[in-house]
C-alpha positions, 0 to 999 in steps of 0.5 A: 215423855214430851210435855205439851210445850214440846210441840212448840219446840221449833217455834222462832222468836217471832212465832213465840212474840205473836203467839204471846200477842194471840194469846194476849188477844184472847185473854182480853177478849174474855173480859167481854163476858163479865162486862156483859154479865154486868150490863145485864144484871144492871138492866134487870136490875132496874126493870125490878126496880122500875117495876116496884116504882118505891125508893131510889133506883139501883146505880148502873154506871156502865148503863150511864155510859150509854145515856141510861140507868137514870137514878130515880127516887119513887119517881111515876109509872110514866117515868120509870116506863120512859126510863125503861126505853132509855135503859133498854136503848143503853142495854142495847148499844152496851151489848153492839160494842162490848160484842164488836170487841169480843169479835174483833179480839177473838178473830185476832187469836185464832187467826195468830194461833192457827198460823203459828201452829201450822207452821210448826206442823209442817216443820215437824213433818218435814224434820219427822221423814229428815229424821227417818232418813238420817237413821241407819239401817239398824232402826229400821231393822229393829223399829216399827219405821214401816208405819210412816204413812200411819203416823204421818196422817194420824199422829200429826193431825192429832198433833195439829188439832191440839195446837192453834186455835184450841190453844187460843179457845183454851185462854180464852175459857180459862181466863173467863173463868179467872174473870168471872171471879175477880169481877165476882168478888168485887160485887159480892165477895161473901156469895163468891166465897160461896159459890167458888167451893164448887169450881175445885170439884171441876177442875180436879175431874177436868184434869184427871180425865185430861190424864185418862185421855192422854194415857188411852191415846198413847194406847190408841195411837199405838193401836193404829200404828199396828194396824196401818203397820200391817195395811202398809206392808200388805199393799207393798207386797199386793202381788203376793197377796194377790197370787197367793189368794192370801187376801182374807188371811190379811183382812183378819190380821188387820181387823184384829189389829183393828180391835185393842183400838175400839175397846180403847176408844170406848174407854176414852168415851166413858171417861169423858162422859163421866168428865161431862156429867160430873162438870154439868152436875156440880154447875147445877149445885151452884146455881143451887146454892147461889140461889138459895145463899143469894136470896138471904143476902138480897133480903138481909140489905133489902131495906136498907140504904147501902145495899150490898147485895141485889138482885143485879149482884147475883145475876153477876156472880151467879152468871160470872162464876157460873158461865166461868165454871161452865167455860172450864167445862167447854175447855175439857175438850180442848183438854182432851185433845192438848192430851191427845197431841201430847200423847201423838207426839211421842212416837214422832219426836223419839224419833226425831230426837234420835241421833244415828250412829251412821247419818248419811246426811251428816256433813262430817267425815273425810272426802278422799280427792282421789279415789284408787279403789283398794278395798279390805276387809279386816277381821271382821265380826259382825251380828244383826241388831235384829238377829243378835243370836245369830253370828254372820261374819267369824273373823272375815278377812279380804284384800281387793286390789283396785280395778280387780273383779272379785267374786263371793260364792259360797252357801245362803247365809254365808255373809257374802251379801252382809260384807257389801252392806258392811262396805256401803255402811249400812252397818258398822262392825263390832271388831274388825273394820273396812278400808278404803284405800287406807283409810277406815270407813267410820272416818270417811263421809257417809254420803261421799262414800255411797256416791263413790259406789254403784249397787246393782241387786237381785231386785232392782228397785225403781220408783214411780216416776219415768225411766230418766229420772230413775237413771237420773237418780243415780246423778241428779245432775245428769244432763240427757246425754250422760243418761242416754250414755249410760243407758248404751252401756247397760244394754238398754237404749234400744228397748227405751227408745221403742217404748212409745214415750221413750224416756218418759215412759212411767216405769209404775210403782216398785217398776211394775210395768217393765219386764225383769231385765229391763229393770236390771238393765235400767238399775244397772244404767243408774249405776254407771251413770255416777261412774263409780270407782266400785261396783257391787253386784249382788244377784244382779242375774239370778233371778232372771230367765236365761235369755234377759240374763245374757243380756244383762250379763254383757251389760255387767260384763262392760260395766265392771271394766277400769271399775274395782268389782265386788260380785255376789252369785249362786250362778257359777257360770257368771263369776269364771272370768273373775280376777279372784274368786273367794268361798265364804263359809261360815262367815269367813274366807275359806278359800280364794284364786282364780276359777282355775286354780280352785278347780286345780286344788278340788276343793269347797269351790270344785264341789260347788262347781260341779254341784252346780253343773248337774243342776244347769244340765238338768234345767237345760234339758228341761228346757229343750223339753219345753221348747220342743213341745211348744214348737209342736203346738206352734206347728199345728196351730199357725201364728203369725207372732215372731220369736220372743227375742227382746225386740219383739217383746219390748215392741208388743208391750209397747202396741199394749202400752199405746192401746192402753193409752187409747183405752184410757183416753176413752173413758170417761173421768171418774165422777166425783160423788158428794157424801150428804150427811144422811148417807153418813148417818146410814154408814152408822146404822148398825149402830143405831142402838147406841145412837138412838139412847145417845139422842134421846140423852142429847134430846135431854140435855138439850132441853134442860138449858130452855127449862133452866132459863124459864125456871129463872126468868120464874124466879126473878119474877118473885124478886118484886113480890113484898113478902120475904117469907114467901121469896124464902120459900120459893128460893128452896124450891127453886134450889131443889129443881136446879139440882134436879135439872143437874142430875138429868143434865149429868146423866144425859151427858155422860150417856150422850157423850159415850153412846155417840164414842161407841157409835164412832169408834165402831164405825171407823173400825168398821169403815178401816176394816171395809176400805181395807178389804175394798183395796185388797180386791182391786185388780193389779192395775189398780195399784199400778196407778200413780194415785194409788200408790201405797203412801196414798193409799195409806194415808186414805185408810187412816186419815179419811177413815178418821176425818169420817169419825170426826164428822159423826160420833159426838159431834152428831151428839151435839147437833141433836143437842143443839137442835133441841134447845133451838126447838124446845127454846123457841117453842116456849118463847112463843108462848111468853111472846111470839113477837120477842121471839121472832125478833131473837131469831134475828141472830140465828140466820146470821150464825148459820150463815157463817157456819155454812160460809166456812163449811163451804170454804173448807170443802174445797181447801180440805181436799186438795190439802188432802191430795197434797198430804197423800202425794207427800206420804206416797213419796215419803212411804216409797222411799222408806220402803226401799230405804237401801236403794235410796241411801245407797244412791244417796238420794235422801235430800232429793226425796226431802226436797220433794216432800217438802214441796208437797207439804207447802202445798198441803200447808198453805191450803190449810192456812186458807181453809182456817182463814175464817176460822177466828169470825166463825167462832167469835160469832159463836161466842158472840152471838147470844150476848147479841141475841140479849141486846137485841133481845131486851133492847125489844123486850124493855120497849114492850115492858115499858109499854106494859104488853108483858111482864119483866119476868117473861123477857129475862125467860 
């Protein structure tokens, strides 16, 4: 298990000193909420005072600073009215700089903790596929490797936004809290004593959801990973899914993978809405209590001289406890989602933390100057880590001399192919070792020795980039001359150059568009173009028709010359001219000479032989069947097409490619659709049911904050009335009403909060399974696309999917909320004072038009960090999948440097989509203290002119 400081493990001296200064920043900045708190109560304090016009004024210090807060002692109503405007001048400026501060503090955070953050994603994910690719072959037998896309998209996002600036939001909010109470217990202990009990309850549910939600995340993530697992391997394999109609088969395996996922994120809701309810319900206690304990104290020092207790010391403790307590509600989300990056880094840091038995990467080891080219096998045992019951190699034993072409035959599963992997390490052996030229193998550099080695397979892997650079790959230094060299050497120069782009023809994902020999030959180009001193073949012709294998076999035939050669074939007829020909049997030698004297003795390798020959007669004669009731229908129905020799078919498939490209030329761009948010909205429409009680229950929960702020504003205005028994009567009622409006808030918010996760998670499972079954349907040459490629395609299943999520479920439930409170607040306003309320909604335009400035700006920065994160995990995820052909061509940095290219894009469009971020959420924070100043500055203007009551601007 990784603490959540783990995610900053990689962070540099200099990262931790400006986190330190962030975090400093946002601490600061929360001493802006008290110090509001307190200028309000000052001012409030005095409308009371100024209004009842007997005995000295409350002392306002912060208000003096201003020029307000005149101390007067039963002075007239035309002084007390004048006094006010000073107050409300004073009130006003206060707010303006105590905001500017906040603003400036907070922008600071987020801006420092967002770029510390970011760096250090995009460090994690370039050490995450570094990490991978150290592994050896034995991970990735036994390990769910093959979700990488997944994981790199999902998990590390998760990771990203439970960094940055949720951590400076996260100070932020805690140490309001903390600020609350020290200010608090200086202008009232005894009712801060009070009301404090409650904030225990809030911060024990905020930490037990925080572990709920870390543990169903793990799950949820695990879940996911399963899921994606499955999509990755159906789009790497889409031709066989595809032939074998096996496409609603793979659907239903995906969406049951698709299920645990939605059951546990329906959990995860429910624990959060109960998190919610809790935290908003024991909020309403305390406004209770501090009411009701509050007004006891207030009329205990009423007549008195020293008042300890006033009106303006429960608004600040009330306020400061209460909005501190309110703040570690607002941190739960921060909570939750520090649980959830913790919970996602798990996965991602077991694996770079794991140490690989054999790391071609790893610069230890010996580098011979002299490659010979001896090779031997030395009593070997050997069991796959993911087939431990199965012994392969029973005490193998083999000398090959250097520049000897020794062949391996023998039965499927023999371990002919497993010694070549024995011998380019992919594996070690148990007991026994390999040799080379003396010299064991676990002592040599790993990547040294894969660069003395050439590996042609039965299927060629070739990735999707142009036919120079997969030659390329094989000598990245390789000037255009050493290629096209190699190219004549494996038999292929001729049918590139014929190729309308020539070198620069795109061979397709996995070399979709080349033919079978025209892969070989090219896979065989990548191999001699590093020259190596060993060569290995295995089935490097068998899976091809008899014409491409002539071909590709002269190619091999040149290739293996001056070379030591180690060739594995079902197809006798290709290994007759070895200089040793070995039959493995039961993982071990049974017999070895040259084809002669096997055929001499009459032993396992002449029955093979003869075995095989029936076998070449038979197809022969099959064939000359097929070939002469061909010729026939070509004699009855003219054609003017030539025989199908390579050149031939190289030049049709270039006249295709070339009427492709025309094809392509003349359709017209794909055009870009911008989704509104009601057509999200409609997305969600089976869903309407949990999303119509989900509204109602923000409606609600929007509502209580207008209705408590008129139930205070109600209840400041008894403070003035001379009768005490009356202020205690009403101070109980008030009490009562508060902790009702905390049951509706609590129950709301829990159902808000679960009806819109249901809504949510059921969508994106939908959304997941749709797009999954969309891709599966397109045609072929959908996927021979460079942009669909299977990282890119992956990386869209789980990222956009999840990006659409974010975008709707709870967050729909807080737009519904906030527009309630909007509406429901300012309604009631204009039925206090429509010309106060018009000048409040001053603010209103203001943060609208920041939020929208960054949507905007986000919009465009967003995708083309999206684009820059797909063209990372196409590359990424297509050298995974074909993991042995990378290491074996020792091209792990070069897929790195290529990765690590496409992160910095998608990094630094990241760092300018959250440039804005710090203003955008200072203004939030900011803007109703804003709103106050401008508000009562407004509000105190038309008390002192008597057009309304002090009780209606505090509502």
């Amino acid at each position: 298990k990784y603490p959540y400081l783990e995610l900053f493990r990689y962070a540099s001296i200099w990262d931790r000193l400006i986190m330190v200064i962030g975090m400093l920043a946002a601490s600061l900045s929360s001493i802006c909420v008290p110090y509001n708190v307190i200028i309000y109560a000052e001012f409030t304090t005095l409308l009371i005072d100024r209004d009842v016009g007997i005995g000295t004024s409350t002392p306002a210090p912060i208000l003096n600073i201003f020029g307000g807060g005149k101390t007067l002692t039963n002075a007239t109503h035309a002084e007390n009215m004048q006094a006010v405007k000073d107050d409300a001048l004073a009130f006003g400026l206060g707010t303006v700089a105590g905001c500017m501060v906040q603003l400036l503090l907070l922008s600071l955070a987020v801006m420092i903790l967002n770029k510390v953050a970011l760096r250090q994603i995009a460090k994690i994910r370039k050490l995450f596929l570094e990490s991978i690719l150290r592994q050896d072959m034995s991970w990735y037998d036994t390990s769910a490797g093959n979700a990488f896309a997944n994981k790199m998209t999902e998990d590390l996002d998760k990771m990203k936004e439970g960094m940055g600036e949720k951590v400076a939001m996260f100070v932020f909010l805690i140490t309001t809290f903390v600020a609350g109470v020290i200010f608090s217990f200086v202008y009232g202990w005894l009712l801060t004593l009070i009301v404090i009990t409650c904030c225990p309850f809030i911060i024990v549910s905020t930490a037990l959801v925080a572990k709920i939600q870390g543990t169903f995340t793990e799950k949820e993530l695990k879940a996911y990973s399963n899921a994606g697992a499955v999509a990755e391997e159906v789009f790497s394999g889409i031709r066989t899914v595809l032939a074998f109609s096996g496409e609603r088969i793979e659907t239903e395996r995906f969406g049951k993978l698709l299920v645990p996922a939605e059951k546990i994120g329906r959990k995860k809701g429910f624990y959060s809405g109960v998190g919610s309810g809790i935290m908003w319900f024991i909020i309403y206690i305390a406004y209770a209590i501090a009411i009701w304990f509050g007004i006891k104290l207030i009329l205990k020092y009423r007549y008195m001289d020293d008042k300890l207790y006033t009106s303006g010391s429960l608004v600040i403790v009330l306020f400061s406890i209460i909005m501190g307590a309110q703040n570690l509600g607002f941190s739960l989300p921060h909570v939750e989602a520090f649980a959830t990056a913790k919970g996602a880094a798990q996965n991602v840091f077991a694996t770079i933390d794991r140490k690989s038995a054999i790391d071609p990467l790893n610069e230890s080891g010996e580098k011979l100057e002299n490659v010979i080219g001896d090779i031997s096998f030395e009593n070997l045992h050997f069991r796959y880590p993911a087939r431990s019951d199965v012994q392969v190699l029973k005490g193998f034993s083999l000398e090959v001399r250097a520049g000897q072409t020794v062949a391996l035959v023998g039965p499927s599963g023999c371990g002919k192919s497993t010694t070549l992997q024995l011998l380019q390490r992919f594996y070690d052996a148990p007991s026994g070792c390999v040799r080379l030229d003396g010299r064991d193998l676990r002592g040599l550099n790993v990547g040294w020795l894969r660069s003395q080695i050439g590996v042609v397979g039965q299927e060629p892997v070739l990735f999707a980039t142009t036919i120079r650079e997969n030659i390329r790959q094989g000598k990245t230094t390789a000037t255009q001359e050493e290629i096209e060299q190699a190219a004549r050497m494996a038999n292929c120069h001729e049918f590139i150059l014929k190729l309308p782009n020539g070198y620069d023809t795109m061979v397709g994902e996995r070399g979709a568009q080349m033919s079978g020999g025209q892969k070989q030959r090219i896979a065989i180009a990548r191999a001699l173009i590093r020259n190596p001193k060993i060569l290995l073949l295995d089935e490097a012709t068998s899976a091809l028709d008899p014409t491409s294998e002539r071909r590709v076999q002269d190619a091999l035939d040149v290739a293996s010359q001056g070379r030591t050669t180690l060739v594995v074939s079902h197809r006798l007829s290709t290994v007759t001219n070895a200089d040793l020909i070995v039959f493995v049997k039961d993982g071990m030698v049974a017999e070895q000479g040259t084809h002669d004297e096997l055929m001499r003795s009459g032993g396992l390798y002449c029955k093979l032989v003869m075995i095989s020959k029936r076998k070449e007669e038979e197809e022969a004669l099959a064939n000359t069947s097929n070939a002469v009731r061909q010729r026939k229908q070509q004699l009855q129905v003219p054609d003017n097409s030539d025989d199908e020799d390579e050149t031939s078919v190289d030049e049709a498939d270039a006249e295709n490619d070339v009427g492709k490209k025309k094809s392509k030329r003349k359709k017209p761009k794909p055009e870009k659709h911008k989704i509104t948010f009601m057509q999200l909205m409609k997305m969600n429409a089976p869903e309407w049911r949990y999303i119509l009680i989900g509204c109602i229950s923000a409606m609600l929960h929007g509502a209580t904050f207008p209705t408590w702020a008129v139930l205070f504003g109600d209840f400041f205005g008894i403070l003035s009335d001379a009768d005490d028994s009356y202020i205690t009567r009403q101070s109980i009622l008030f009490a009562f009403l508060f902790i009702v409006i905390g049951v509706i808030t609590g129950v709301s918010s829990l159902l808000q909060t679960y009806m819109f996760t249901i809504a949510g998670v059921k969508m994106t499972s939908r959304l997941r399974l749709d797009a999954f079954k969309a891709i599966i349907r397109q045609e072929v040459a959908y996927f021979d696309d460079q942009r669909n490629s299977v990282g890119a395609l992956c990386a869209r299943l789980a990222g956009d999917c999840s990006n659409v999520q974010g975008a709707t479920g709870s967050r729909i439930g807080i737009i519904v909320q906030a527009i309630s409170t909007l509406t429901i607040g300012v309604i009631l306003s204009f039925t206090y004072s429509w010309n106060l309320t018009l000048v409040t909604l001053l603010t209103v335009p203001l943060v609208c038009a920041c939020i929208l400035f960054e949507a905007r700006f986000m919009e465009a920065s967003t995708n083309v960090e999206r684009l820059a994160i797909e063209d990372a995990s196409r590359v990424a995820v297509e050298a995974i999948a074909n993991i042995r052909t990378v290491t074996s061509l020792g091209q792990e940095r070069h897929v790195l440097e290529r990765y690590c290219e496409q992160i910095d894009k998608a990094d630094k469009a990241c760092r300018k989509k959250v440039r804005f971020r710090g203003v955008v959420y200072g203004m939030g924070q900011t803007a109703p203290f804003l709103a106050y100043g401008i508000s009562l500055y407004y509000g105190g203007i038309l008390v002192a002119n008597d057009e309304i009551p002090y009780a209606n601007i505090i509502k």
